[in-house]
N, C-alpha and C positions, 0 to 999 in steps of 0.2 A: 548200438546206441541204446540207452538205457530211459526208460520213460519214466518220467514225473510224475510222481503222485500228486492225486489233485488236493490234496490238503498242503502243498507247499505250493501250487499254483495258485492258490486262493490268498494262502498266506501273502504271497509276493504280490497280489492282486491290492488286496488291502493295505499294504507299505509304500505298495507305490500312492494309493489313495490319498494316506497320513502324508506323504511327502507333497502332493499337489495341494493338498490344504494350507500345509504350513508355509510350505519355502515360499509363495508371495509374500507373505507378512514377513521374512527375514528381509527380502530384496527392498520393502516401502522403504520411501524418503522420509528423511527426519523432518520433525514439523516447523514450519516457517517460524524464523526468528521472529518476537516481538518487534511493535514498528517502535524507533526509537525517539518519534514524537508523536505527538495525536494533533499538531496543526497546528498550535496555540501560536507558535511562534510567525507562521505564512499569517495568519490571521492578523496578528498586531503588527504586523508588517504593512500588509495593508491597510489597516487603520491609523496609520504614522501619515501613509501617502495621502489617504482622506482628509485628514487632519491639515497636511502643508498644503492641499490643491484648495481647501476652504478658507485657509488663511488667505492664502494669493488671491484669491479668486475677490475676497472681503476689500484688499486692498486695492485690485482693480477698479471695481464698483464703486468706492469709496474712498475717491484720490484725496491727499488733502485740502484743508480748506485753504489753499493758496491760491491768491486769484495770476500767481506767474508760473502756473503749472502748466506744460506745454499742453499733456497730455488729458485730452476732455472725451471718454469712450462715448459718454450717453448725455 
């Protein structure tokens, strides 16, 4: 059996080094897609529902001026 010289154990020393540096950066995940809103739309969503729950809410409080209206809350 024939013995290695140590300038090619070194060598392979250092290749294998180059190769533990690099090949994690081959293996990473590609970077997260852009988010394809930024909420605008959740947001004016629920400010529609704010919006109808104040209506109702005005008209409850605020029944009309009919004095044959069953319905008397306050």
């Amino acid at each position: 059996m024939a013995a290695f010289p140590r300038a090619s154990l070194g060598l392979v020393a250092i290749m294998l080094l180059a190769l533990d540096v690099v090949l994690p950066n081959v293996q990473a995940q590609a970077p997260a897609p852009a988010p394809t809103s930024d909420g605008a739309s959740i947001d004016q969503g629920i400010a529609y529902l704010l919006m109808l729950l104040a209506l109702v809410l005005t008209y409850l409080v605020h029944p009309l001026n009919d004095a044959s209206t069953p319905c008397k809350l306050f």
